[in-house]
ZAMIMI-714432 format. One record per residue: residue number from 1; x, y, z of N, C-alpha, C in turn; residue in one letter. Coordinates in steps of 0.001 Angstrom, whole numbers. Atoms other than C-alpha are relative to their C-alpha. Layout:
N
r nr:NUM	n.east:X	n.north:Y	n.up:Z	ca.east:X	ca.north:Y	ca.up:Z	c.east:X	c.north:Y	c.up:Z	rest:A
...
//
This chain:
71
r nr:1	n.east:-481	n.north:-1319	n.up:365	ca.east:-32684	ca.north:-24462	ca.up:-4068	c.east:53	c.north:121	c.up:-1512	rest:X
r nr:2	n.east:23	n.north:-108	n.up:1827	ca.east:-33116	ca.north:-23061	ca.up:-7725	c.east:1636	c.north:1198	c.up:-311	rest:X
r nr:3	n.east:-769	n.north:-836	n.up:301	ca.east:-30212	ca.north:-21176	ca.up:-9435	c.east:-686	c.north:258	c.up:-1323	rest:X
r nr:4	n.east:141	n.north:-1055	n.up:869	ca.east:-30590	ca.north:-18402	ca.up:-12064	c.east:1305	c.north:453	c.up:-250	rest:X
r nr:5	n.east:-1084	n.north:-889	n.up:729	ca.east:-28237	ca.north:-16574	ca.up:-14677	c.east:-444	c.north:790	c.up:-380	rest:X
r nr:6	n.east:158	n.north:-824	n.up:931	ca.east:-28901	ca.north:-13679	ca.up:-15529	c.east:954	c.north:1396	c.up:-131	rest:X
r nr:7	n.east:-831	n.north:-907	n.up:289	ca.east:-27286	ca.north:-10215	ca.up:-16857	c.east:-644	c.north:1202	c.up:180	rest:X
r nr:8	n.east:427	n.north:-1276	n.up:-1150	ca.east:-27858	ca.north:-6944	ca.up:-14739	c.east:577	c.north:978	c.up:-582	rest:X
r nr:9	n.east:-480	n.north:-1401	n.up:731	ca.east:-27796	ca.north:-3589	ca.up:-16920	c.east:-237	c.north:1061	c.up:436	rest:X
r nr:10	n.east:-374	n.north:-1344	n.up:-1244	ca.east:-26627	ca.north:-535	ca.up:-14832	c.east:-208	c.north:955	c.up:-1081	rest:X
r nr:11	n.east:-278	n.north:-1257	n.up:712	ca.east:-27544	ca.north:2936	ca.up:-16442	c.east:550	c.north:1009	c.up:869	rest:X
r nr:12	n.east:-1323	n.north:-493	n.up:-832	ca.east:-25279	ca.north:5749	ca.up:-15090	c.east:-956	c.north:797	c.up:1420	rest:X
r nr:13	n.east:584	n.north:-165	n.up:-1173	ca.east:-28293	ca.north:6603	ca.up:-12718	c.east:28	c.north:-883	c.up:1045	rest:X
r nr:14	n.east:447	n.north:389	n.up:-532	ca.east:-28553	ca.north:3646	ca.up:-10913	c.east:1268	c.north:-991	c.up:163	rest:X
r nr:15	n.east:-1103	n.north:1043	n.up:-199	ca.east:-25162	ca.north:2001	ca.up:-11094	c.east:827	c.north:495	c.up:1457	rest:X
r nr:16	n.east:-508	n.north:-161	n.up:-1669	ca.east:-23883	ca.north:3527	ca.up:-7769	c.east:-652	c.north:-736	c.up:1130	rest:X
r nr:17	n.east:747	n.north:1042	n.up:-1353	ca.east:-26502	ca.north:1773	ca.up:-5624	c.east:127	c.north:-1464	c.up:-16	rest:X
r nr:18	n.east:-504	n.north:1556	n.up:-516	ca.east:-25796	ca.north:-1509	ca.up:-3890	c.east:-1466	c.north:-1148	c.up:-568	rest:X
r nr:19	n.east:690	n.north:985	n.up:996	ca.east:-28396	ca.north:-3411	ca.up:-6338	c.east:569	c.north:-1751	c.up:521	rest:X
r nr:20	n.east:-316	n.north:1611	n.up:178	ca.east:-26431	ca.north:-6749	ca.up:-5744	c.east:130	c.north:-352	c.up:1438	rest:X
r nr:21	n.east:403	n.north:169	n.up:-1546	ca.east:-26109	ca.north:-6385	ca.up:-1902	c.east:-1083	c.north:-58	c.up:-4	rest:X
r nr:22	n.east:1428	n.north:110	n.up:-622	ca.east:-29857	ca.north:-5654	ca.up:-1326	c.east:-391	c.north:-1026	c.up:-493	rest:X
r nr:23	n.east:832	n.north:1154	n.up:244	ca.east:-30763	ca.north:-8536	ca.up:-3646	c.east:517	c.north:-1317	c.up:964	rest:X
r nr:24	n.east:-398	n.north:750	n.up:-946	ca.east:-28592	ca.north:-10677	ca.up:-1256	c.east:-797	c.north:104	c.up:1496	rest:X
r nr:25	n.east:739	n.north:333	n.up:-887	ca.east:-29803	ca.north:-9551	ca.up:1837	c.east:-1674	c.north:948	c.up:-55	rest:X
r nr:26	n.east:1127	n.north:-340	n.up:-363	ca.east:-33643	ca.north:-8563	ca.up:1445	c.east:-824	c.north:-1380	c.up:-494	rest:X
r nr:27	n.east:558	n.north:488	n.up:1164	ca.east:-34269	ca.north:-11169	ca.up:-833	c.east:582	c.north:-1854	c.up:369	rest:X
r nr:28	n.east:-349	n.north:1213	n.up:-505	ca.east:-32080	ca.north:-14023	ca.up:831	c.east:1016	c.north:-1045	c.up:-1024	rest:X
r nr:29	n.east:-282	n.north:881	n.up:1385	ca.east:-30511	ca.north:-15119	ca.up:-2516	c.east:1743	c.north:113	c.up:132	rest:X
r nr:30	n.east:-1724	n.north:387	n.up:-21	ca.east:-26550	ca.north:-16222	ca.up:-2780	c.east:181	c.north:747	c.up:-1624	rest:X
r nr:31	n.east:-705	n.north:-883	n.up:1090	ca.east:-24981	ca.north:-13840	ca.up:-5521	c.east:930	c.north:-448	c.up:-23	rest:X
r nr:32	n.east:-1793	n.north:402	n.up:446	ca.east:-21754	ca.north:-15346	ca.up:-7547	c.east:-51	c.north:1293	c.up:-1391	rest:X
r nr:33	n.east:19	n.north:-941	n.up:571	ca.east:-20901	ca.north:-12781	ca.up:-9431	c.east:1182	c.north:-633	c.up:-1630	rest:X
r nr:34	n.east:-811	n.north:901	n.up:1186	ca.east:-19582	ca.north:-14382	ca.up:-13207	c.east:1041	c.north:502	c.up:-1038	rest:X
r nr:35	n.east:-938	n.north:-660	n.up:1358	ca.east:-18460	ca.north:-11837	ca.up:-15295	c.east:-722	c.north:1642	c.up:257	rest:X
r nr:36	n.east:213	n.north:-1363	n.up:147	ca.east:-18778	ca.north:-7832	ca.up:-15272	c.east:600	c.north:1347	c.up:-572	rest:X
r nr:37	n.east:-957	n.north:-1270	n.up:1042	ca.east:-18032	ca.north:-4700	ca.up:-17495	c.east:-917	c.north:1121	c.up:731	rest:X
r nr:38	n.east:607	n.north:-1466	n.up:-645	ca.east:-18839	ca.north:-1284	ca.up:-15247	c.east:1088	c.north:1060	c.up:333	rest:X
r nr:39	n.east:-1386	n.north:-1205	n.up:-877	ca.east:-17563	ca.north:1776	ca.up:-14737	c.east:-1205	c.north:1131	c.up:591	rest:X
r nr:40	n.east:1345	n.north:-979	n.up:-1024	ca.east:-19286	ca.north:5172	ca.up:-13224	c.east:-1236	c.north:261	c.up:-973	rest:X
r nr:41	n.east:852	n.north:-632	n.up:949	ca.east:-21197	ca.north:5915	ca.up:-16335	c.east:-1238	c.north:-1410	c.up:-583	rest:X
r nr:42	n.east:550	n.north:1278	n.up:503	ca.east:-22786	ca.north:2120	ca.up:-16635	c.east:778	c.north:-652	c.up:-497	rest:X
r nr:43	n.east:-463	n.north:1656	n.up:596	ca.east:-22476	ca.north:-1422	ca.up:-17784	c.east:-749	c.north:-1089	c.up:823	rest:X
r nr:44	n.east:607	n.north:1471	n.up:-456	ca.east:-23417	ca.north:-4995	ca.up:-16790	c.east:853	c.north:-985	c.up:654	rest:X
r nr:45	n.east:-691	n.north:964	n.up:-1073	ca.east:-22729	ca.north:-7773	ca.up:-14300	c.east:-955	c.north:-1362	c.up:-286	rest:X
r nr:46	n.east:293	n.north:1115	n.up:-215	ca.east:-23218	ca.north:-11175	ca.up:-15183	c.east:-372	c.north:-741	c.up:1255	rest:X
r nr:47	n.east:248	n.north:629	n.up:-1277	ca.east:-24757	ca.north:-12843	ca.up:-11911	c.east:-821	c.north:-1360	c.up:147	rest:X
r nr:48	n.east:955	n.north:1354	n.up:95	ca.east:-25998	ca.north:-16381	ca.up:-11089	c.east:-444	c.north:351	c.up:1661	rest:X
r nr:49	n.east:1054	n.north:-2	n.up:-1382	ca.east:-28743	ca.north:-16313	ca.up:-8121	c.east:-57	c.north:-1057	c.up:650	rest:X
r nr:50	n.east:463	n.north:1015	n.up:-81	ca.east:-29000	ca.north:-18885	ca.up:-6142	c.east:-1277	c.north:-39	c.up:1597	rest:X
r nr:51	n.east:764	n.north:117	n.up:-954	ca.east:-31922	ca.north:-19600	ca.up:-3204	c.east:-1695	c.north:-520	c.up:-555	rest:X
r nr:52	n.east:1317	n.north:440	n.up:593	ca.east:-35758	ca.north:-20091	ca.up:-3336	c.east:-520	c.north:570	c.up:-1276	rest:X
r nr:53	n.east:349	n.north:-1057	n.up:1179	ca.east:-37407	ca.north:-19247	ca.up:-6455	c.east:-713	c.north:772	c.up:-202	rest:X
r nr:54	n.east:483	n.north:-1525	n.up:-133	ca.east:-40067	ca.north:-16781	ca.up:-5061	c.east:1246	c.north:990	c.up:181	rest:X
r nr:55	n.east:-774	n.north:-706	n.up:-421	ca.east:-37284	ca.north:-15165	ca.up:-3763	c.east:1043	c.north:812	c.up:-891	rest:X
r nr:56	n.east:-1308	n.north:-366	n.up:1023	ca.east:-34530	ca.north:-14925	ca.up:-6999	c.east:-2000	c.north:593	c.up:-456	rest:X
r nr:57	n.east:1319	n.north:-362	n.up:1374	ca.east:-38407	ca.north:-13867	ca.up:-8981	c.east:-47	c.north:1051	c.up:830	rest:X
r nr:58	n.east:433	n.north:-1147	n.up:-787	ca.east:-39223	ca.north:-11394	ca.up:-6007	c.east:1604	c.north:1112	c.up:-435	rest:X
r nr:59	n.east:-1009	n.north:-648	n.up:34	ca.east:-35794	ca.north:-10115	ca.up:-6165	c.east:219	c.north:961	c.up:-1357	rest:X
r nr:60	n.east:13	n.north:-204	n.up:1430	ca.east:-35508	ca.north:-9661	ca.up:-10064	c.east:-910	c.north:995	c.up:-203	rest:X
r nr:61	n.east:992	n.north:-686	n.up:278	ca.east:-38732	ca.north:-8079	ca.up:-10294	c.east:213	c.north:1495	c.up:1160	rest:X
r nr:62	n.east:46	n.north:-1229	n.up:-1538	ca.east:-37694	ca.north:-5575	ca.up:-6976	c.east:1274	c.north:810	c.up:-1081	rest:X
r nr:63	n.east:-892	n.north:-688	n.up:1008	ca.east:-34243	ca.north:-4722	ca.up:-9744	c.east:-354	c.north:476	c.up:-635	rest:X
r nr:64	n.east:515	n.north:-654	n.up:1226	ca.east:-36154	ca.north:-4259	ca.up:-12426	c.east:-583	c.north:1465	c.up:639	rest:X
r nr:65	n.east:615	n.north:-1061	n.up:-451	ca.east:-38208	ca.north:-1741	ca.up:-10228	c.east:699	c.north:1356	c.up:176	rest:X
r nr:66	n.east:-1273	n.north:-1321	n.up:-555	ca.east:-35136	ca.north:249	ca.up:-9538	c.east:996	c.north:285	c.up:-1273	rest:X
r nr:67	n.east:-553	n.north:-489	n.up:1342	ca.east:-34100	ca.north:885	ca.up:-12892	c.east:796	c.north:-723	c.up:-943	rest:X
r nr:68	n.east:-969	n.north:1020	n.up:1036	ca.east:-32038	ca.north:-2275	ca.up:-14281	c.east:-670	c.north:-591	c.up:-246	rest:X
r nr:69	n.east:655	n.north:963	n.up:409	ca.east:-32511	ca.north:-4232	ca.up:-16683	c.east:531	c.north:-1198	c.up:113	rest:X
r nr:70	n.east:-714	n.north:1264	n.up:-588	ca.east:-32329	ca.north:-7972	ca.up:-16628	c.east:-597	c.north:-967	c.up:-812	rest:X
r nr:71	n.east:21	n.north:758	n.up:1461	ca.east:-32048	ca.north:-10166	ca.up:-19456	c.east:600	c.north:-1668	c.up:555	rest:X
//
């Protein structure tokens, strides 16, 4: 199993949708959630990934698609 850190930037379009659920279940990946500053208008969520590493790469790249960024 590989783990990942990375930091998930909500703009005030896209911070209502369940972004961190779907990457859990479509994607198969264990979400710990480390640190986060959000409110309705945006912000960011520190998250470490953990599962296969197509899967955290498929996932990442499926976020990015949906409007966050991910540093």
């Amino acid at each position: 199993m590989a783990k990942r850190r990375v930091t998930l930037t909500f703009s005030e379009e896209v911070v209502a949708q369940p972004i961190i659920y779907n990457l859990g279940q479509q994607f198969k990946v264990v979400t710990n959630i480390r640190q986060a500053n959000l409110t309705e208008a945006g912000g960011w969520i520190e998250v470490e990934l953990e599962g296969e590493k197509q899967n955290i790469e498929d996932g990442i790249a499926w976020a990015i698609s949906r409007g966050v960024r991910v540093d």
